[in-house]
N, C-alpha and C positions, 0 to 999 in steps of 0.2 A: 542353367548357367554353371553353379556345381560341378554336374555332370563334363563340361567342356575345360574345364580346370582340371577336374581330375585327371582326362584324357591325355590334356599340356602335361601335368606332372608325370605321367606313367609314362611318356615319350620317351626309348632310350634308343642307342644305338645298337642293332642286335649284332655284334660282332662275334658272331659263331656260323658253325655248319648248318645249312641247309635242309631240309629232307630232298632226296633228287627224284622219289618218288611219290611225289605230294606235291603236285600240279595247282599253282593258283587259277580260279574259274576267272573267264572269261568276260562273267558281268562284272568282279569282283575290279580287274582292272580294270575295265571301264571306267568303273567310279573313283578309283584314283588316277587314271590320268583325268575325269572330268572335273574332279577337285583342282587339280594344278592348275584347270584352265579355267578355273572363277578367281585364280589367286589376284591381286589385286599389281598390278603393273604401270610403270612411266608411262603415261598418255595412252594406255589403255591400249602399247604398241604390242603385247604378247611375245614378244622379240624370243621366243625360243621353240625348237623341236626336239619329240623326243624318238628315239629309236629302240622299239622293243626286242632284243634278244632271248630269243626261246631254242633254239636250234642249238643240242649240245655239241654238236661237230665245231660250231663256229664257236661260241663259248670256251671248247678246249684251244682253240687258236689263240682268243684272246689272254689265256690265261698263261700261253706257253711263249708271251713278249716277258724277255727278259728285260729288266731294267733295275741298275743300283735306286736308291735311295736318295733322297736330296741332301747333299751336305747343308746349305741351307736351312731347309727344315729341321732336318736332326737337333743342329746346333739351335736353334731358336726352339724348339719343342722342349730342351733341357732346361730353358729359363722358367718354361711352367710347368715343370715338376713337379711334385710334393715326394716324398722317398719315407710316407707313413700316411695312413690314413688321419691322425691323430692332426700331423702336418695340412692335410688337406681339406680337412674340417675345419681347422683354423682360418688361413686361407681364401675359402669357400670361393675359388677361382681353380682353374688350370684342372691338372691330370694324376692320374698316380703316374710314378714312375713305371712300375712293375708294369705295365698295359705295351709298353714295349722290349723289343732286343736289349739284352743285357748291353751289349758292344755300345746302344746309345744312348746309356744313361751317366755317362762323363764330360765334365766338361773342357776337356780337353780334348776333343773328335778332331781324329784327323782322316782324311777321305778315303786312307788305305784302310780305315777300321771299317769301313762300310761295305760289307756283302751284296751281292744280290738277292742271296738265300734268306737273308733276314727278312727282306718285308714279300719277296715271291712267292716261299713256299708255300704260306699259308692263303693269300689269295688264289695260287693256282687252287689249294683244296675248296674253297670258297666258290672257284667261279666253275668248277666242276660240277659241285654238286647244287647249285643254285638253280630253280629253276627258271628267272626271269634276273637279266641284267636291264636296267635300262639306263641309255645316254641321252643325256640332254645338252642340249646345241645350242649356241646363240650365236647372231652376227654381232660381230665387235664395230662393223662401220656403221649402224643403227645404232639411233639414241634418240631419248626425248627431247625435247627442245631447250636450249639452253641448257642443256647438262656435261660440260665438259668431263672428260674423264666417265663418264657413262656411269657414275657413280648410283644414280636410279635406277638404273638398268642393273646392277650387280644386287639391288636390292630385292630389283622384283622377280629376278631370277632364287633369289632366298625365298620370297614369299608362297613362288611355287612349289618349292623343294618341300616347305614345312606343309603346305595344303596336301601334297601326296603324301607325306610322311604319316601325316594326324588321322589321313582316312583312312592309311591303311592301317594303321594299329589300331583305329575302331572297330576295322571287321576281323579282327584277330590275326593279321598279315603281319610278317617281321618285317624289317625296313635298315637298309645298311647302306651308309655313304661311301662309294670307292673313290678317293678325291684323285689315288695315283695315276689313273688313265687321261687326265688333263694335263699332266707333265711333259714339257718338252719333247726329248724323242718317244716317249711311250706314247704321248699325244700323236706323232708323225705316221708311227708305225699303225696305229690304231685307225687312224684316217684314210689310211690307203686301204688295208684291212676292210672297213665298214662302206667304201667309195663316199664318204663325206669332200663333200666342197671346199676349197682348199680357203674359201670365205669364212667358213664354220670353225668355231672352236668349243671343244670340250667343255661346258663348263662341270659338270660331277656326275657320277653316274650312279647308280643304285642296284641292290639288291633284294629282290620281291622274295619270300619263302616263308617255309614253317620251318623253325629251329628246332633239332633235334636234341639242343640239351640247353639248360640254362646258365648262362654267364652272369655274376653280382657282382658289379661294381660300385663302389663308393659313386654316387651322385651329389655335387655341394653346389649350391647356389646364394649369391647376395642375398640378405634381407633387403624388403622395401625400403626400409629407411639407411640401406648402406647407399643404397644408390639415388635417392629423391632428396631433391633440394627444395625449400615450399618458399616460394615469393624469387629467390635472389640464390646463388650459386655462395653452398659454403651453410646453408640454412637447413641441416641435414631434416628429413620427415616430414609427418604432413600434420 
């Protein structure tokens, strides 16, 4: 049990280059897409598919869809800032600042500050040299019973995401969540691109590889007793 603690806490997001020469093996994904498919799901409906991209021809296509940034996003991503580590340690919630474009760490954004170049160039270098993209699908007109807003379904779409995630960094596989290909027109363009069903939507797609060089970032999380209430709400610990 140790052992599967350890594994949760060393989970990171491997937000760097690839090797494009270091093929992950074939049992290897196996066992992570067979992990996503024990993830635990609303009514046991598995409501999702996933699409493996391996073919660098199509890989360069996907990476050469332009698309700005979300103003949206930007401006709500600046409320979880911390703009020091010292800040984010305290905190022990959100983001460093630094982890994005300078242009988006003000809070005053307005939608001419935002590039394309800011968040494209680096993922086109990402989805170049990556050797496994994968998208995962779901229908939005499925749902469990009685779950308005499909809110179980959003959930068990998580639980699979973390079961690929956790196998693959047991078998020493990097793991990166690309959330931009679910947006809007990058979602549209993507769709036609991949012939997905105009039923189907993006929910996040990932990156499989071996990382050629190491990224440290500050990791902070709650303590137990920041977030357990014992009997009654407001009764902090146990």
């Amino acid at each position: 049990m140790n052992n599967l603690l350890d594994l949760i806490k060393d989970r990171h997001s491997s937000r760097v280059l690839f090797d494009p020469n270091k093929p992950v093996k074939k049992q290897d994904l196996n066992k992570i897409l067979e992990a996503g498919s024990w993830a635990p799901t609303a009514h046991n409906m598995q409501n999702f598919e996933v699409i493996i991209v391996d073919d660098k021809k199509i890989l360069k296509e996907i990476s050469s869809v332009k698309s700005a940034a979300s103003l949206t996003f930007v401006r709500e991503s600046y409320k979880q800032m911390s703009f020091s580590v010292e800040e984010l340690e305290k905190k022990k919630t959100g983001v460093l600042g630094t982890m994005f474009p300078p242009a988006w760490r003000k809070p005053d954004l307005k939608k001419s500050d935002l590039k394309e170049s800011d968040g494209n160039s680096f993922m086109e270098q990402e989805l170049n040299t990556t050797p496994i993209l994968g998208i995962v699908l779901y229908d939005p007109s499925r749902r469990a019973p009685a779950s308005e807003g499909d809110f179980l379904g959003i959930i068990s779409l998580g639980c699979v995401m973390e079961n690929m995630w956790l196998m693959a960094n047991s078998l020493g596989i990097n793991f990166h969540i690309v959330s931009s290909l679910s947006e809007g027109a990058f979602e549209k363009k993507i769709k036609e691109m991949m012939n997905i069903p105009d039923k189907l939507k993006i929910a996040y797609s990932f990156r499989l590889g071996y990382a050629i060089s190491t990224y440290k970032y500050t990791r902070v999380r709650r303590d137990v007793e920041d977030f357990t209430h014992h009997n009654k709400y407001g009764a902090k610990g146990l």
